[in-house]
C-alpha positions in Angstrom: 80.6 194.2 96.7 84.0 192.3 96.3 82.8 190.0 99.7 79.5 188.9 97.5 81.1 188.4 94.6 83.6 185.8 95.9 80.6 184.5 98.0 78.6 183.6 94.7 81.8 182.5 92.9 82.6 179.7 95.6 78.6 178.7 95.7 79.1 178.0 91.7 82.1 176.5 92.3 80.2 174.1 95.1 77.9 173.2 92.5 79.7 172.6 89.7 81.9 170.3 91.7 78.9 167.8 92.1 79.5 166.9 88.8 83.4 167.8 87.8 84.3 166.3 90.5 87.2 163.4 90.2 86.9 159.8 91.1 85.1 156.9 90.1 81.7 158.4 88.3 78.8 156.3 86.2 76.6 158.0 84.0 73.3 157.0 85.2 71.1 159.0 82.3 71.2 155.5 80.7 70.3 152.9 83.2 67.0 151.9 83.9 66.1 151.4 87.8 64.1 148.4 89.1 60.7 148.5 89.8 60.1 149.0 93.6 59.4 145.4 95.9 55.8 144.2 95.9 56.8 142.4 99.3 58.8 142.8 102.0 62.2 141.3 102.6 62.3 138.4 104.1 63.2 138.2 108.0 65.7 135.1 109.5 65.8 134.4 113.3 68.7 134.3 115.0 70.5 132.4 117.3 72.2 133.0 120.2 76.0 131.5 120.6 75.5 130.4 124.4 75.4 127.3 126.6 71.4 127.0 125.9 72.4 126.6 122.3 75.3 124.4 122.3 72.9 121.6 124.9 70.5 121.6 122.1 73.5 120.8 119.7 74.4 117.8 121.2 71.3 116.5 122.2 69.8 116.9 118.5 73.6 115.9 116.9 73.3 113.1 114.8 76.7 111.1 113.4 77.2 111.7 109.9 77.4 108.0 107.4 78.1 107.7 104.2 75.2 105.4 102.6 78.2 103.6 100.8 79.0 100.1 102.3 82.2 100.4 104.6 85.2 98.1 105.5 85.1 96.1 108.2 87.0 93.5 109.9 84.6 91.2 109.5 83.6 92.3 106.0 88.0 92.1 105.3 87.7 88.1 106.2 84.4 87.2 103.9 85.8 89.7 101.4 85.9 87.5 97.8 86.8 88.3 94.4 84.6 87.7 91.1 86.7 87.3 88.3 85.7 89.6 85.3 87.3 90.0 81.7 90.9 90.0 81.1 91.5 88.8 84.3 94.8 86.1 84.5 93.6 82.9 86.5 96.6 80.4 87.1 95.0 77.2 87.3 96.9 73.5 88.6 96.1 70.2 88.0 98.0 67.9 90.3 99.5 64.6 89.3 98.3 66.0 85.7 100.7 68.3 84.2 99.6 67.6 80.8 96.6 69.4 81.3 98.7 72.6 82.1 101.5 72.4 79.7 103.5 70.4 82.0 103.4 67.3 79.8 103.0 65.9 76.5 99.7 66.4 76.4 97.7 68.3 74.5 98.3 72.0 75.5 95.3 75.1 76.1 94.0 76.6 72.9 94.4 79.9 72.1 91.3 82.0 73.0 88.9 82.9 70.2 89.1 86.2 68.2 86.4 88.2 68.4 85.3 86.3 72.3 82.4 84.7 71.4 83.9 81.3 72.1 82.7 80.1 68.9 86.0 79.7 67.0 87.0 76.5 65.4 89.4 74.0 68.2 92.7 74.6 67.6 95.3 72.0 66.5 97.3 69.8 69.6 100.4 71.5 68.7 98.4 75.6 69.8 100.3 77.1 72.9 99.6 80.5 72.3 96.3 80.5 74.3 98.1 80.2 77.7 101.1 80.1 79.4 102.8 76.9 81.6 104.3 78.0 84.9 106.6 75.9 87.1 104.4 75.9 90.5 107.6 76.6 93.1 109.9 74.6 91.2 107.7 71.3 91.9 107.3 68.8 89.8 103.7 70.3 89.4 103.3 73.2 86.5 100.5 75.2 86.3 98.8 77.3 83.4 97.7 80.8 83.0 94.9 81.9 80.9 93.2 85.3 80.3 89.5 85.3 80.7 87.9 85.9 77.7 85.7 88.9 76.1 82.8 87.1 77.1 83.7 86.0 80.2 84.9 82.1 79.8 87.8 80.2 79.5 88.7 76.9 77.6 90.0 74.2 79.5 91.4 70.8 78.2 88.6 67.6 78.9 86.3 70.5 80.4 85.2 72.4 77.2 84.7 76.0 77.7 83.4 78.1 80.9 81.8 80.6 82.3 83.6 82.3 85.2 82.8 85.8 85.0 81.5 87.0 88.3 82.6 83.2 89.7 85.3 83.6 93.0 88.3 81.4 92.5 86.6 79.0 94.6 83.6 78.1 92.3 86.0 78.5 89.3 87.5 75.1 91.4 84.6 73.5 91.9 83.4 73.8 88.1 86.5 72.5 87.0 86.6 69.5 89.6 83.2 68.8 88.2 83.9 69.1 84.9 87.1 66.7 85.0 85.7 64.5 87.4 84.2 62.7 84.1 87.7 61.3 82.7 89.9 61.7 85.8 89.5 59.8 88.8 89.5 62.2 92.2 90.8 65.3 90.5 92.7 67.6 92.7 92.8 71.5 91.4 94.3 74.7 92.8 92.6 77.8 91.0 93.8 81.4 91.9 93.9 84.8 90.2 97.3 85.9 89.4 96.2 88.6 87.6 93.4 92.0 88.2 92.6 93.7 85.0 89.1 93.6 85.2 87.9 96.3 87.8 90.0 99.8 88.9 89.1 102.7 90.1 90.8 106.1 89.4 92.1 108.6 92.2 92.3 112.0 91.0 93.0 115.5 92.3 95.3 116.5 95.0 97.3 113.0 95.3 100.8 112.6 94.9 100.5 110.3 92.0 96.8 110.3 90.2 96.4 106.7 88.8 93.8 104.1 88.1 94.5 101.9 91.0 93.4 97.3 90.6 90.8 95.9 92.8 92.4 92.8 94.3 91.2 90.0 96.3 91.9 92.8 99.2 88.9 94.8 99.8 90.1 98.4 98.4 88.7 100.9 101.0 89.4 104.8 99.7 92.1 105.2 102.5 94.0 102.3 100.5 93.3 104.3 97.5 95.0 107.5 98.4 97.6 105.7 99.9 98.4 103.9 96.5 98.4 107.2 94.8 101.0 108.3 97.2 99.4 110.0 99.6 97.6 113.8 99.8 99.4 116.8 99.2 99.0 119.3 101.9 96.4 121.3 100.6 94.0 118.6 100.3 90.8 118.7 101.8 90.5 115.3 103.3 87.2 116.6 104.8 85.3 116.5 101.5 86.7 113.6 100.1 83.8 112.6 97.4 83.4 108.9 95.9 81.3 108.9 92.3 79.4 106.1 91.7 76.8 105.2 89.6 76.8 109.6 88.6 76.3 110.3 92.3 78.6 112.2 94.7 78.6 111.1 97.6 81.3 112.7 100.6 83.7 111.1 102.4 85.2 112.5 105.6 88.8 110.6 105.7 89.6 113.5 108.2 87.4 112.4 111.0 88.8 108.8 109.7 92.5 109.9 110.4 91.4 111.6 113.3 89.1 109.6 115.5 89.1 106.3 113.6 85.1 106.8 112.4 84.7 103.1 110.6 82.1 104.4 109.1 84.2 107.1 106.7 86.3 104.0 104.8 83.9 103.2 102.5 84.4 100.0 100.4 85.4 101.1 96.8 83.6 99.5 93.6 84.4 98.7 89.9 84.5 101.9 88.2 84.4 104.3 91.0 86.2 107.9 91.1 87.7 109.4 94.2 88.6 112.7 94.0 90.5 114.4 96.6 89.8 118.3 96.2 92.2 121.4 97.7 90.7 123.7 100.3 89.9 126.4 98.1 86.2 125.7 99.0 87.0 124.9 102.7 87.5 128.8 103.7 85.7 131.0 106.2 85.1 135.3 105.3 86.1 137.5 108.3 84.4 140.4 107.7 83.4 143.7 109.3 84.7 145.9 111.8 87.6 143.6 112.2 91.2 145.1 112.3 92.0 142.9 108.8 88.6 141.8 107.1 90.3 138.4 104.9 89.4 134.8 103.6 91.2 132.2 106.5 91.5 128.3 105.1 89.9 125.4 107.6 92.8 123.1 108.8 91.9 119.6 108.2 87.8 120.8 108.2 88.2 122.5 111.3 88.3 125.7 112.3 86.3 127.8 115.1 85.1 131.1 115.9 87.9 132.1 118.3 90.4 130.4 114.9 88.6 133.0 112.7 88.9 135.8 114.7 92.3 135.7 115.9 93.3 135.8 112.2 91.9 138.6 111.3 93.0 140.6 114.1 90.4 140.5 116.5 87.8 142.8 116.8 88.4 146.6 116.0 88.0 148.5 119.3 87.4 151.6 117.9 84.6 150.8 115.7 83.5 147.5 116.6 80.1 146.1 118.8 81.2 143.2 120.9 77.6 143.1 121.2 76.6 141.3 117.6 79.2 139.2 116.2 77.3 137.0 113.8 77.8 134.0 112.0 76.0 133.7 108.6 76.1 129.8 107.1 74.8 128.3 104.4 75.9 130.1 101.4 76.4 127.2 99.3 73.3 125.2 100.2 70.7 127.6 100.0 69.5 131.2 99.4 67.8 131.0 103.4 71.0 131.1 106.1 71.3 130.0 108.9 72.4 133.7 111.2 74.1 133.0 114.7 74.8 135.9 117.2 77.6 136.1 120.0 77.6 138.5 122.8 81.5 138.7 124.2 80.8 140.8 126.2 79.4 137.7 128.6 81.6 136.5 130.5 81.2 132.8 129.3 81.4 134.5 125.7 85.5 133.5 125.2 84.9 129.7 126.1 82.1 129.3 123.9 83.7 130.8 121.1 86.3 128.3 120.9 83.5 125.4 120.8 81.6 127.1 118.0 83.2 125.2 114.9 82.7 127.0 111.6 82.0 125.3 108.1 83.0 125.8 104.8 81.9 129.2 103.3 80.7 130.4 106.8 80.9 134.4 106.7 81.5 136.0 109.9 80.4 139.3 110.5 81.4 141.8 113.4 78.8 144.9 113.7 80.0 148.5 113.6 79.2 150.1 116.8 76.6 153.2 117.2 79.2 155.8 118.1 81.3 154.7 114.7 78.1 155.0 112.4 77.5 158.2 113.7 81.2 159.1 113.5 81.0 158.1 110.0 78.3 159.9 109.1 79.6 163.1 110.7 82.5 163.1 108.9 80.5 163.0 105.6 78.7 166.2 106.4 81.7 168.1 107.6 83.1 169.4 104.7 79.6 170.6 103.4 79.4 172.3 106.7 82.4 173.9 106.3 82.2 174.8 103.0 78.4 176.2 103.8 80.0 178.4 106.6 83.2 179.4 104.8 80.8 180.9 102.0 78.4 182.6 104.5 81.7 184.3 106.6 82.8 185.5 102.6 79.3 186.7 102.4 79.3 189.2 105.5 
């Protein structure tokens, strides 16, 4: 009698422990489950990691080039500059300094207010429109005047002109027109001695973020970060992007520093953005029966398959199948990835996997073997089992 009463006491006690238990526990009286799948899950092919794959690789691979207009060596030597507002153009009139200050003749008027160019002329005794320079301590002197709001200048016995989006050269060949009228053979140097009118800003993980001049010197985005001092060293120079016009567009100054790709040093516009991001988004996920499942950065962009494993320990040989180690891409492209498969158990396996070269966000995924799952499982069921024949010895 004393043998069934413990028996039943330890049954209660079973099932009262299915909900008294401690640990983690959600009431679920209160959620609502979804409604079952009218379809079946979708199915993605997969591909095998071997030599088959990585012929088809190179015979389909295809160079990537940024639809942004590059620097070249040719395009460095026809390179000019079109003046814009505000920009400072130093202008000389030899054997003539009294057109540029350099005289006693009547000096550059003052530009007009509000830019319109419509202001009344200015008085011969007006300087503050301009400013004479001594041209190398010659006896030539040469003037420098801001272009104004609207894009002109004023200059003496030429009136006012329009020389925004003119190169320095056509600026000349205005003014050589223009004073060709009251001077006889007019010789005129024109240059720009100063860029205010077009920058671009370099942002992100640069040593010194700043809006950086276009010059007569094509600016190419590698000149850019090197103005800004430089990346730090968790930049991702991989995915370098260059905003113009409200598009994105990526940059690989990686495969630039790298290999030298010309086509990677895109030439940089008025009002562009470069922003050099860290590599928080350039990380691979180890996961599965791995000895430590973790998040490994890329180096410069690159990292492979072998990279990813070895930092996570290999594979677990107590629980993992060499059989299926998978690579799952295109997490943040699109909701249908891309699934990869290596066997290393083949004895090629090991060389491949250092040619495999992971991307940003790539998960990889080692399978647990048959033996573990079942392991697993067993040890779920054991202490039921024991509990169930602990209660039926009590029960005797």
């Amino acid at each position: 009698m004393n043998s069934k009463i413990i028996a039943v006491c330890v049954a209660a006690t079973t099932l009262c422990a299915c909900t008294l238990a401690p640990g983690p526990y959600l009431d679920s009286k209160r959620l609502q489950p979804p409604a079952p799948a009218q379809q079946t899950a979708d199915t993605y092919p997969v591909q095998m990691i071997d030599v088959g794959y990585f012929r088809k690789v190179r015979a389909a691979a295809v160079p990537a080039v940024c639809p942004l207009s590059c620097v070249t060596p040719q395009g460095r030597r026809n390179y000019q500059y079109d003046v814009g507002i505000n920009d400072q153009l130093t202008i000389i009139v030899w054997d003539h300094p009294e057109l540029t200050g350099g005289g006693t003749g009547v000096a550059m008027p003052p530009l007009p207010a509000t830019g319109t160019g419509t202001g009344p002329s200015p008085g011969p005794t007006q300087t503050q429109g301009a400013t004479p320079i001594t041209n190398g301590g010659g006896s030539e002197s040469g003037l420098t005047i801001r272009v104004a709001n609207d894009g002109t200048i004023f200059f003496p016995r030429v009136g006012r002109v329009k020389v925004q989006g003119l190169t320095a050269e056509q600026i000349q060949k205005v003014l050589t027109k223009g004073l060709a009228k009251t001077i006889r053979d007019p010789q005129i140097d024109v240059r720009v001695s100063g860029f205010n009118s077009q920058s671009v800003q370099v942002t992100g993980n640069v040593r010194s973020p700043s809006s950086e001049a276009i010059t007569e010197a094509p600016l190419s985005v590698l000149d850019a970060i090197n103005r800004a001092g430089g990346a730090l060293p968790d930049a991702d120079l991989q995915d370098v992007g260059v905003t113009r016009d409200g598009k994105r567009y990526r940059v690989d100054v990686a495969a630039l520093l790298e290999t030298g790709d010309p086509q990677q040093n895109v030439l940089l516009a008025d009002g562009d953005i470069i922003d050099i991001p860290d590599r928080s988004n350039s990380r691979v996920f180890v996961l599965g029966e791995v000895a430590k499942p973790t998040s490994l950065p890329m180096n410069r962009g690159k990292l492979t398959l072998a990279d990813a494993l070895t930092g996570a320990g290999s594979l677990d040989i107590a629980t993992g199948d060499p059989h299926f180690v998978y690579v799952i891409r295109g997490a943040d492209k699109t909701l249908t990835p891309d699934v990869y498969q290596l066997d290393m158990t083949q004895v090629d396996a090991l060389m491949l996997m250092t040619k495999f070269d992971l991307q940003p966000k790539d998960v990889v995924y080692v399978q647990v073997s048959s033996a573990a799952r079942f392991n697993r499982a067993l040890a779920q069921i054991t202490p039921t089992l024991q509990t169930l024949f602990y209660t039926w010895q009590l029960s005797k």
